[in-house]
Structure formats: structure tokens, C-alpha cells
N, C-alpha and C positions, 0 to 999 in steps of 0.2 A: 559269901554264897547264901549267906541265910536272907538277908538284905535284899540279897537277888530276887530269893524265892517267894518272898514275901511281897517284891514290887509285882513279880507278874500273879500272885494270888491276887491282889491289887486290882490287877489290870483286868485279870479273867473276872471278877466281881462286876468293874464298870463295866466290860463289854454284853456282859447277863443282862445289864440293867440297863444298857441301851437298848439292845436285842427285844427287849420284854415292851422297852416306852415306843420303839418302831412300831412293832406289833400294834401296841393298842392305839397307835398314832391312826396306823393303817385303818383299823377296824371301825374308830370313829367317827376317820373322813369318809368310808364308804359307808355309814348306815347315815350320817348326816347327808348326805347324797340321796339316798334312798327314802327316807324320811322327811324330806324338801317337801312342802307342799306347795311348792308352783311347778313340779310335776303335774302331768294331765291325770285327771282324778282315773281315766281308764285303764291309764297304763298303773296305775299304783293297787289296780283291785286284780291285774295278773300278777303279782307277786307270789300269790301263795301256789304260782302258777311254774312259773320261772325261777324262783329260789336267787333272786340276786346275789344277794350277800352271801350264800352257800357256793353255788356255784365259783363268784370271782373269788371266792378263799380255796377254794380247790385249785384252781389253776395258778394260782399262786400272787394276784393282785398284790400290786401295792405303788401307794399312789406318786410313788416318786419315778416310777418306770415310765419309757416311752411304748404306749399300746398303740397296736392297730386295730381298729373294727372293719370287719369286711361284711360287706351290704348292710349298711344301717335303718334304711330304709328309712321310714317314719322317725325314728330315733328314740325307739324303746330305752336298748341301752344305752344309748348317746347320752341320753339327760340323767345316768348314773354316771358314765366314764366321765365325761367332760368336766364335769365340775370338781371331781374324785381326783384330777388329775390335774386341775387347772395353775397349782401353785407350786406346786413340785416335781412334777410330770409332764410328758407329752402325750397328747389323744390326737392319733390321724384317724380322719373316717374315708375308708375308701369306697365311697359313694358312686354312682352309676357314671359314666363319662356324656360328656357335651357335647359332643359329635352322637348320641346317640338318636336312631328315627323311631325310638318306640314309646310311642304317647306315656304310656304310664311311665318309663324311665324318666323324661322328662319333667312331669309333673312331677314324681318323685323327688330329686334332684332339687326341682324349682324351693320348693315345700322346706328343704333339709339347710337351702342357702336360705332362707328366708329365716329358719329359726337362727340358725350360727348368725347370721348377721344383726338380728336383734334383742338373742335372751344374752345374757352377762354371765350366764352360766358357761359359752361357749368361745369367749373373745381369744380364747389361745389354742381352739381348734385348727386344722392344719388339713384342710380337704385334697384329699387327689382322688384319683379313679382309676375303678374298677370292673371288667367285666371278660372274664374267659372266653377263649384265648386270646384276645386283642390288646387288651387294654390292663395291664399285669403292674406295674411301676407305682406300686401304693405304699412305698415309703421308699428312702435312701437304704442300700444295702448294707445288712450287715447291722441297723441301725436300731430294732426291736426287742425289746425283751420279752413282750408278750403279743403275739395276731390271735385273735378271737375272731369264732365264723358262728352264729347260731342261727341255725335250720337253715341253710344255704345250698349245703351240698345236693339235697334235691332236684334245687331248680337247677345247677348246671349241665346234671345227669340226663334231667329228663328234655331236656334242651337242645345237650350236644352229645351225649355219652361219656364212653371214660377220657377219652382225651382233652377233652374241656375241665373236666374236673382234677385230673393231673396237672393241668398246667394252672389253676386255681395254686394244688400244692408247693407246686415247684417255685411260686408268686410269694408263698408265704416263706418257705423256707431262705430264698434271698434275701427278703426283707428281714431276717430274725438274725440275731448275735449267734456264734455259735455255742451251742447250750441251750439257747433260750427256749421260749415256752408257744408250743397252739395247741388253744383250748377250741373243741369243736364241741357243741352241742346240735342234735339231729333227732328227727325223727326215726324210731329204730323199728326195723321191721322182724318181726321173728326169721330165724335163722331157716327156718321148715318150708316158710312160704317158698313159690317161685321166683329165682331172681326177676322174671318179665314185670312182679308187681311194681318193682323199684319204677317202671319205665312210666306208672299209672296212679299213683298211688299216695304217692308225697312221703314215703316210707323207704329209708335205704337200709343194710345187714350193715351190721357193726361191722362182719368181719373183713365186707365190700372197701369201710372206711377207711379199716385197718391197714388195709391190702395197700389202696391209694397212695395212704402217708407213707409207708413204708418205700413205695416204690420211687418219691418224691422226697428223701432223702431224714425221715422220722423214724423215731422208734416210740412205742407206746410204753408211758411208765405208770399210769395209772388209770384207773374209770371207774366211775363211780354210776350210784343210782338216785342219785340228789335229784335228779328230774326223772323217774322213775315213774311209773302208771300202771299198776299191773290190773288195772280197771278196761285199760286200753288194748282189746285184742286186734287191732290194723287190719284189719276187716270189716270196712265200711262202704253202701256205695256209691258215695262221690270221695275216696278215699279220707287223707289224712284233713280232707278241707268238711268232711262231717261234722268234725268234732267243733266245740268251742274252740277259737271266739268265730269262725267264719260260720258255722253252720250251714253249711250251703244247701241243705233241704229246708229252709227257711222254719216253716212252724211245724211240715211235719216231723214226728219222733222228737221234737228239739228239747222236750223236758227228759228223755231219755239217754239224751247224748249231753247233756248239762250236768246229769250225774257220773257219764264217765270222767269229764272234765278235760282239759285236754289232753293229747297223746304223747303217750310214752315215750321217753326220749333217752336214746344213750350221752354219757356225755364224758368226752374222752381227755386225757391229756395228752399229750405229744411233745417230746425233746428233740431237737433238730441236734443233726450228730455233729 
């Protein structure tokens, strides 16, 4: 019995000391990701913006998972996940669909197959598509351990309403293992405003988002304020597109709205039950 005791003291030691080398396995391949300088110099001066490395340690990242990204667009975090993921992981981006008639989706699209097909950073990327309610089938079910949405929820809402943006969740939730993880980060509107601003505004109520996942098959187990703004009161008027980086009042106010910096953002976590 001692013998015994002794092998899994043994054991319980190596498993610490695996536990601990994952850990900084994980930590290194994602700031060596982040710290690539054949990143676009643009996208690497939003960091102090977006909190990469904070953020994906919240949600629980780690590079040997299969992640989904929904609307990657330009591929801000693409050219983190991708590479973060490339040798012991899978990264699906579920990008805009090819049947789509709307100019900037396509260009979009064109732009995102043009990097995947020529940076090295991306040769085990896995594209399918994405676009509520039609087009939902952005990975095999059941097959995710983490879907990431950052600042999305808006455009569906204010696009289609709740039922576009339901059917976004109910997309994520198929696609995820059960247990697994969606991390949404959003623009977050004070809870006092009117819900109509959600409709104008580029700003949606945490408790609107809460509401969502919950009804699409989530429960919330964490939120944090790692993309937090309390510079950012979502009262601007050409709403959350004032702020940096779009500025959409071009020169005027723009050193005034340079020092809010961009807008305040909730950023939640979510467990598929």
C-alpha cells in the first residue's frame, strides 16, 4: 500500500508538471503568434486595443483545440489563431458565403482566400461559411471546443433582429462539444440606454446577449472587463463607428475621440450545456 501511495504521489507530481509545461506551451505559442512581425503593422498597434493574449487566456485558448472564428473578416484575429493553432490544432474561419450578392462580402471573402492561400501561416486553415439565418454549417457538429464571435452580434441584430441573431447562436452551439466554450466579445451598451439604440448604434445590452445565449442552448460562466472602456460612454453621433479606428466624422472632433479610444466592450464567456 505504501508502494502504492507513493506511485500515484509519483504520478500526481508528473501530471502538475505536465499541467504547468501545457500551460506555458500554450502561452508561448500564442504570444509568439502575436509578436510575428509579418503581422500587418496596423493590426499589431490595436493590441493595446483588443487585449489578445488576455482575452484568448480568458476564454480558455489553447493551441491544440479545434477553434471556430465567426466573421473574420480582414483577419485581425485570423493571423493570431491560425498560426497558434497551426501544429496542434484546428482553426475553421467561417467567413461570408459564395453565393453571396453583396459587393463588400465578396470582396471581403476574395481578400481572406487570397491570404489563406498565400501566407504559410495559414496552410491548415479549414474555411466554410457563414451568414444568419441561411448559411449556419461552420464546422462538423459536435466537433469544437472553442466558437469565438468578436463585435458581430450587432451586425446581425441590426440587419435582421432577434431571430437572425438566434439562429447565429443556435449555429454555434451545434458546432461546439458539449461543455465546450463561446467567447463573444461586443460592443456593450449601458443597460439605462433605450433598447431602440441597439437598432442604431453598433452597441448591444450585455443582458440582450445574455438573454440570446441562454435561449440558444448556453449558460454564462464568466465576464470579464479585459476590453473594458469606461472612457466610452455609447453616445456618439454616428454611433459606435465614431470612435477609433473608423472615425466616421472624419477630422472633425477626431483628436477627441482618439483619446476615448475605442469602445467599451463586454466580453463574455459561455458553456454550451
Amino acid at each position: 500500500m505504501k508502494f502504492a501511495f507513493k506511485t500515484l504521489a509519483v504520478i500526481g507530481v508528473i501530471g502538475a508538471l505536465n499541467s504547468t509545461a501545457l500551460a506555458q506551451s500554450s502561452d508561448t505559442t500564442l504570444t509568439s503568434a502575436i509578436q510575428d512581425t509579418t503581422r500587418d503593422e496596423k493590426s499589431r498597434a490595436r493590441d493595446e486595443f483588443r487585449h489578445p493574449v488576455e482575452t484568448l487566456e480568458f476564454f480558455g485558448f489553447k493551441p491544440s483545440q479545434t477553434v471556430v472564428e465567426i466573421a473574420p473578416g480582414g483577419g485581425w484575429y485570423s493571423e493570431i489563431l491560425a498560426p497558434a493553432l497551426k501544429e496542434h490544432g484546428q482553426y475553421y474561419a467561417a467567413h461570408f458565403p459564395k453565393d453571396s450578392d453583396v459587393g463588400y462580402y465578396q470582396r471581403s471573402l476574395a481578400s481572406f482566400q487570397e491570404k489563406i492561400a498565400k501566407d504559410s501561416r495559414f496552410t491548415k486553415t479549414l474555411l466554410t461559411e457563414f451568414a444568419p439565418p441561411t448559411h449556419l454549417d461552420i464546422a462538423p457538429a459536435e466537433s469544437a471546443d472553442l466558437v469565438l464571435t468578436f463585435r458581430n452580434v450587432h451586425n446581425w441584430y441590426m440587419k435582421n433582429g432577434d431571430e437572425t441573431v438566434l439562429s447565429a447562436f443556435k449555429a454555434f452551439n451545434k458546432a461546439l462539444k458539449p461543455g465546450a466554450i463561446l467567447g463573444v466579445v461586443e460592443h456593450r451598451l449601458p443597460e439605462d440606454k433605450a433598447d431602440e439604440e441597439q437598432k442604431r448604434s453598433g452597441y448591444m445590452k450585455q443582458s440582450y446577449v445574455v438573454s440570446i445565449a441562454k435561449q440558444a442552448g448556453f449558460e454564462l460562466v464568466a465576464a470579464s472587463d479585459i476590453n473594458a472602456n469606461p472612457k466610452d460612454t455609447a453616445t456618439h453621433p454616428k454611433g459606435v463607428w465614431t470612435l477609433p479606428p473608423t472615425l466616421a466624422l472624419g477630422d472633425e472632433d477626431a483628436d477627441k475621440y482618439r483619446k476615448i479610444g475605442e469602445s467599451d466592450r463586454m466580453t463574455l464567456k459561455f458553456k454550451k450545456l
